[in-house]
C-alpha positions in Angstrom: 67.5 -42.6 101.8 65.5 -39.4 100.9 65.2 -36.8 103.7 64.1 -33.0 103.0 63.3 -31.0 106.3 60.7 -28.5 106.8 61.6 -26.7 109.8 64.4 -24.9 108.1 64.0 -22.0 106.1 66.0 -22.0 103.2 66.6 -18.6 101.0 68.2 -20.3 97.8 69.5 -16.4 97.3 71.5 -16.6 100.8 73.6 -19.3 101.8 72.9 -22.7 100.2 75.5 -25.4 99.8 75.8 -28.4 97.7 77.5 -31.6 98.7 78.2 -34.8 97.4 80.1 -38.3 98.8 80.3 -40.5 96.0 81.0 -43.9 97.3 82.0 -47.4 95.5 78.6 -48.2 96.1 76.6 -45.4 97.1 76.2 -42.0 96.9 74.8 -39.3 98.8 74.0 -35.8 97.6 72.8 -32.7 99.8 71.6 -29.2 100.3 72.3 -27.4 103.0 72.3 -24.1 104.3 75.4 -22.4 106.4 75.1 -22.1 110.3 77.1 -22.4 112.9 78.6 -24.2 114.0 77.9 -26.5 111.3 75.9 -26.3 108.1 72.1 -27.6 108.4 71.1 -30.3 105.9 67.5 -29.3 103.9 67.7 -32.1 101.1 69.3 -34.5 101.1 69.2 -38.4 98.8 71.0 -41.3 97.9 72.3 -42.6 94.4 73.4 -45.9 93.5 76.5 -44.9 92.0 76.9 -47.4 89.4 73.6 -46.2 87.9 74.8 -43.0 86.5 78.5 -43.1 84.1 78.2 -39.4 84.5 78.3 -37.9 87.7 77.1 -34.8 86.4 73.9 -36.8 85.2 72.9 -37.5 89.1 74.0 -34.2 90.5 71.3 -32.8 87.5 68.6 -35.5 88.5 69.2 -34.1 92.4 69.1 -30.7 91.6 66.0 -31.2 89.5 64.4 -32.9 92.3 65.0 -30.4 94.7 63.8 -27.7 92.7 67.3 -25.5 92.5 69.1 -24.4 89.7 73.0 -24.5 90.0 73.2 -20.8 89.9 71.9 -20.5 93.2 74.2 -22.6 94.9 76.7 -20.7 96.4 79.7 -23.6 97.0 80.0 -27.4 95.9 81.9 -29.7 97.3 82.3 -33.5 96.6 84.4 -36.5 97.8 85.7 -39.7 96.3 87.0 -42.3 97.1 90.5 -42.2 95.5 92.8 -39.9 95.1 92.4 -36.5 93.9 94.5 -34.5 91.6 92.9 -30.7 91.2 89.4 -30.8 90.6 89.5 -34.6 88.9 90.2 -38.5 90.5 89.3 -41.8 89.5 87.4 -43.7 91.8 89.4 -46.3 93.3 87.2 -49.5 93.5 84.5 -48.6 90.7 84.9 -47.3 87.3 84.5 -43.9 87.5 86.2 -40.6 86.7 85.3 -37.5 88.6 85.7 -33.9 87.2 84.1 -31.7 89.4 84.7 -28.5 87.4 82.6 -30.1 84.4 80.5 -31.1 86.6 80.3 -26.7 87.9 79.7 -25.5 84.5 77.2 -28.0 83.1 75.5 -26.9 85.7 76.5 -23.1 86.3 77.9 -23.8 90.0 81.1 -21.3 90.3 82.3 -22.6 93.2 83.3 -26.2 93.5 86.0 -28.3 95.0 86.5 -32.2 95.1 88.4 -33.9 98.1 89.2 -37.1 99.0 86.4 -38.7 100.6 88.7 -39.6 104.0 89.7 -35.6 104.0 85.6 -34.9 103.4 85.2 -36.8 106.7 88.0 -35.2 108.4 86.7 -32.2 108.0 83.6 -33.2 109.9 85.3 -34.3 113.2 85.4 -31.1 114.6 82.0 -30.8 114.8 80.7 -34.1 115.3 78.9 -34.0 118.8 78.9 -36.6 121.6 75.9 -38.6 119.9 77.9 -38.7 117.1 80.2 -40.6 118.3 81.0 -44.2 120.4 83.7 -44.4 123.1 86.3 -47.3 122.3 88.7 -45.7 125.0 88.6 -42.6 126.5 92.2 -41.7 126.5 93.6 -38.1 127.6 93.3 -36.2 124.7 96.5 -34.0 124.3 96.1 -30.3 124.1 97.1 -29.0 120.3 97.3 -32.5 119.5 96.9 -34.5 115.8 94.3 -36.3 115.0 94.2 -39.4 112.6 91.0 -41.0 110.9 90.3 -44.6 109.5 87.3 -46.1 107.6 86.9 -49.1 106.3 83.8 -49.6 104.0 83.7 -51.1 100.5 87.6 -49.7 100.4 89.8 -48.4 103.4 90.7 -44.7 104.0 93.2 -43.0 106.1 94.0 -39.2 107.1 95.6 -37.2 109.1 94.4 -33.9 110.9 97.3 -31.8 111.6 97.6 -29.4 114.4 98.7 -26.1 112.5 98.5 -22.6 114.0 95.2 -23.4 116.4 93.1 -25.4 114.2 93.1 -29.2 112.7 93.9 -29.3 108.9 93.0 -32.2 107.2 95.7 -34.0 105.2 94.8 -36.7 102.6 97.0 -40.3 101.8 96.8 -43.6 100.5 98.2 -45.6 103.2 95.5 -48.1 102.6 97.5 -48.8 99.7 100.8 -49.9 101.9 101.9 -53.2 102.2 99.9 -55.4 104.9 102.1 -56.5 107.9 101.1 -59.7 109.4 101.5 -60.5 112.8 100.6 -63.3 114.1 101.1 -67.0 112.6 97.5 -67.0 111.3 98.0 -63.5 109.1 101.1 -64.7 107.8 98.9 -67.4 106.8 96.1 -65.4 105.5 99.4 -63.2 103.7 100.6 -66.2 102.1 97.4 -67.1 100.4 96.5 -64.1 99.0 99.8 -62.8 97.8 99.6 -66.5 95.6 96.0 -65.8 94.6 95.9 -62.0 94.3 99.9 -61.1 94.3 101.0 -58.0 96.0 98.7 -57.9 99.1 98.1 -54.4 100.3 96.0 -53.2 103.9 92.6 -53.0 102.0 93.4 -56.5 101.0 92.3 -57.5 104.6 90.8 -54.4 106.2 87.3 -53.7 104.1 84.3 -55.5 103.4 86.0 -57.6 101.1 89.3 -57.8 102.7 86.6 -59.9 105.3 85.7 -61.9 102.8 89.1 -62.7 101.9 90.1 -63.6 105.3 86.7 -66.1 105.8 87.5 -67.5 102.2 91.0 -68.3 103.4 90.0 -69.5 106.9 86.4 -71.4 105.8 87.6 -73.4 102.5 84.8 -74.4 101.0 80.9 -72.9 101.3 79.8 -71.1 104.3 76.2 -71.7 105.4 75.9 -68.3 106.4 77.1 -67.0 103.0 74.1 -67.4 100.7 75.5 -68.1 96.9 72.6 -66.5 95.3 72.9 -62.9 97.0 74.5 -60.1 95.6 78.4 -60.9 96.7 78.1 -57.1 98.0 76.0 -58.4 100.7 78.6 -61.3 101.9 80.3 -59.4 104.3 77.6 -58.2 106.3 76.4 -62.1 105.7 79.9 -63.0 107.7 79.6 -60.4 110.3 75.9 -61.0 110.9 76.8 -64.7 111.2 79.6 -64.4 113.1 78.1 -61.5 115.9 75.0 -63.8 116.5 77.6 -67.3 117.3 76.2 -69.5 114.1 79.0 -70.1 112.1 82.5 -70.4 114.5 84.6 -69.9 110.7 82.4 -66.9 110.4 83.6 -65.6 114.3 87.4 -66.3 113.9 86.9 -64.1 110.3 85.8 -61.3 112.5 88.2 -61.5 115.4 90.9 -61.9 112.7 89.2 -58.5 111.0 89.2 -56.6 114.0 92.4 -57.0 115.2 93.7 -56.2 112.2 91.6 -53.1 112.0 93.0 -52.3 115.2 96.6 -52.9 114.4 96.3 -50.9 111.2 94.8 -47.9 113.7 97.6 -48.4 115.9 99.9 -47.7 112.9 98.2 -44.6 111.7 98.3 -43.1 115.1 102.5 -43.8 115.6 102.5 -42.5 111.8 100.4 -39.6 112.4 101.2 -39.0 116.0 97.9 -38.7 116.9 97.7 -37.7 120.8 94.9 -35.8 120.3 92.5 -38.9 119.2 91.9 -41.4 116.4 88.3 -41.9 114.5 87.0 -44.9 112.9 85.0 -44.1 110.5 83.1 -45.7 107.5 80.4 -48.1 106.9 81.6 -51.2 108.7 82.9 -50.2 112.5 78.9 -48.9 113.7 77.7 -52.8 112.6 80.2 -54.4 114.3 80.3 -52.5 117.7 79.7 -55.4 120.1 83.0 -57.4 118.4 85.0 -54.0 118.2 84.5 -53.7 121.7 85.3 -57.1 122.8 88.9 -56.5 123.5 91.0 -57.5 120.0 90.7 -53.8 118.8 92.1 -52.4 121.4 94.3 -54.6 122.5 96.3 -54.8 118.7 95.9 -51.1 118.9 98.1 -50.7 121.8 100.6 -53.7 120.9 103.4 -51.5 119.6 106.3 -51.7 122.0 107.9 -49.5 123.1 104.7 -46.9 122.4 102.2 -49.1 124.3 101.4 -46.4 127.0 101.8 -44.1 124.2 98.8 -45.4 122.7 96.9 -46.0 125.8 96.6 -42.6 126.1 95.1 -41.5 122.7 91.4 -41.7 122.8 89.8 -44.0 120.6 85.9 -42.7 119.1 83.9 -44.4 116.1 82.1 -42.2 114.5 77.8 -43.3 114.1 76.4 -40.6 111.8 76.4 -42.4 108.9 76.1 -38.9 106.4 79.6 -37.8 108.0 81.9 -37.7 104.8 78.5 -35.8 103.7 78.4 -32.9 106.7 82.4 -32.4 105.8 82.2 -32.0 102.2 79.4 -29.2 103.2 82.1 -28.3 105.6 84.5 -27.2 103.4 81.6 -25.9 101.2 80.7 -23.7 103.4 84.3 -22.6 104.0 84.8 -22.1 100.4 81.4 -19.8 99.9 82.5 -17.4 103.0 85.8 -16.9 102.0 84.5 -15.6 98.3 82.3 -12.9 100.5 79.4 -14.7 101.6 77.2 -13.6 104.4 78.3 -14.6 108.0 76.8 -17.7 109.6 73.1 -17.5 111.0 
C-alpha cells in the first residue's frame, strides 16, 4: 500500500503530522496535515514490520521517501501493539522494542508520543463517518454514554472510551490477556486441549487469527484441504475463513461459527466491563472479511447471552469499523492534538 494525494496542499512549515501503527505483521506510516474535523492523509505506505529491527530505520526510509525532514514535522504519534510504558513497549506477538523518543531525536521530531495501538483506534471513533462503519445492531445509543472497542487481528485488543466531562477519553488494557471462559460443551472442549498443548489459555488463545487456527486444529484433527501446507502459516486463517464462508470444508465452517461466537461473547464481556451504552466497535483486520458469518446470528446472539443484562445489551449498538488505516487516522489524531496544544495554528 503506497498512496500520496495531490489534491491537498501541504505546507511542511504549517501543520504536518506524522503517524505510525506498527502491527505484528504490518505497518503503516503517514503524513498528514491537521483539518477539521479530522486530519487529511498526504502520504501514506506500508512496511513489513519484520523487515526493519529498528523502527527508527523505517520511519527514516518513509521520511526519505516522502521528501520531509523530521524537523518539519510538527507531532508524531505511533501505536503498538502491546503495552506501553512512557514513550517505550515491546511488541506483544513480534520481537520488537519500541522507543519512540529515540526514534524523535534520531530524527529531530520534538513532539512524539506512543499509544497502544487499541487506544490509537479509539481515538479514531469519534470521527469515523457512516461509510466507515457496518451496522451489526443498531441499538439506542445512550446520551454521555461509554464506549468500548475490540479487534481481533494477528493479536486481540480491547479499550474503553470513557465518558468524562463532555468528551470520550480513551483508556488502554490487556484484557485480551484474561483467562478464556468457555461456554458451551464444545469450548470446554476446545479449553481442555489447549491448556494441555499450550497451558494457561488466555482470550487471544481463541479470538485472533491464530486463536482460529487453534480452534480448526482442535476441531479438524488431521490435514485440512483447504489449509495448503506449503503457504506461509500467516495466510491459514484467511485459508479457514475463505473455506469455511464459501461452504467447502464443513470443519472449516464449525471453526468459524465457533470463532464468532466467541468473538461475540468476548464483546459482550467488554461492554458489561466497560458499561458501554453508548456503543461497542469491532475493529481490526479480521471482522470486515468475515461480514457475511458475523452477521449470521452467532455474534449477536452470544453478545447478548448474559443474563440478567440481556436487554441491557440489546440496547447498545453494535458497528464494525471498515477503514482499514483506522488505528492510523487516530494515532494522527492524537498527533494533531499534541501539535495544537504546544501552540500550533488552528485547524483549516
Amino acid at each position: 500500500m503506497q498512496e500520496r494525494r495531490t489534491d491537498v496542499n501541504v505546507d511542511y512549515n504549517r501543520s504536518v503530522l506524522l503517524a505510525g501503527d506498527l502491527g505484528g505483521t504490518k505497518t503503516l506510516l503517514g503524513l498528514f496535515v491537521q483539518t477539521a474535523p479530522r486530519p487529511e492523509p498526504v502520504d501514506t505506505r506500508a512496511f513489513p514490520t519484520q523487515a526493519f529491527s529498528d523502527p527508527g530505520d523505517m520511519v527514516a526510509e518513509f521520511l526519505a521517501g516522502a521528501g520531509v525532514s523530521g524537523d518539519r514535522i510538527q507531532a508524531a504519534c505511533f501505536c503498538v501493539a502491546g503495552p506501553v510504558f512512557g514513550t517505550r513497549a515491546q511488541l506483544t506477538n513480534v520481537p520488537r522494542e519500541v522507543d519512540a523518543a529515540a526514534v524523535g531525536r534520531r530524527l529531530s521530531i520534538d513532539r512524539v508520543a506512543l499509544l497502544n495501538d487499541l487506544v490509537a483506534l479509539a481515538h479514531a471513533v469519534p470521527v469515523l463517518v457512516p461509510s466507515e462503519l457496518h451496522t451489526l445492531q443498531a441499538g439506542r445509543s445512550a446520551a454521555g454514554g461509554n464506549k468500548a472497542l475490540i479487534a481481533a487481528g494477528t493479536g486481540l485488543g480491547e479499550a474503553c472510551l470513557h465518558f468524562v466531562g463532555g468528551r470520550l477519553v480513551p483508556s488502554p488494557s490487556e484484557a485480551a490477556h484474561a483467562d478464556f471462559a468457555a461456554r458451551t460443551p464444545v469450548e470446554v472442549r476446545i479449553l481442555q486441549e489447549l491448556t494441555r498443548t499450550l497451558g494457561r489459555v488466555d482470550v487471544e488463545r481463541v479470538v485472533s487469527g491464530p486463536g482460529l487456527v487453534n480452534i480448526h486444529r482442535v476441531l479438524h484433527g488431521g490435514a485440512c484441504p483447504a489449509v495448503d501446507p506449503a503457504s506461509d502459516p500467516a495466510r491459514a486463517p484467511a485459508q479457514i475463513s475463505q473455506a469455511a464462508l464459501e461452504r467447502r470444508c464443513s470443519r472449516c465452517v464449525e471453526t468459524l461459527r465457533i470463532f464468532v461466537a466467541a468473538y461475540g461473547a468476548e464483546a459482550g464481556n467488554l461492554a458489561l466491563r466497560s458499561l458501554a451504552t453508548a456503543g461497542v466497535y469491532v475493529g481490526g483486520g479480521i471482522a470486515p472479511k468475515i461480514l457475511p458469518a458475523l452477521e449470521a446470528g452467532e455474534f449477536l446472539e452470544a453478545f447478548r447471552a448474559k443474563a440478567p443484562m440481556e436487554e441491557l445489551l440489546r440496547d447498545v449498538p453494535v458497528f464494525v469499523i471498515l477503514n482499514p488505516a483506522a488505528g492510523l487516522l487516530g494515532a494522527a489524531v492524537h498527533a494533531g492534538a499534541m501539535a495544537q496544544s504546544a501552540g500550533a495554528p488552528d485547524p483549516l
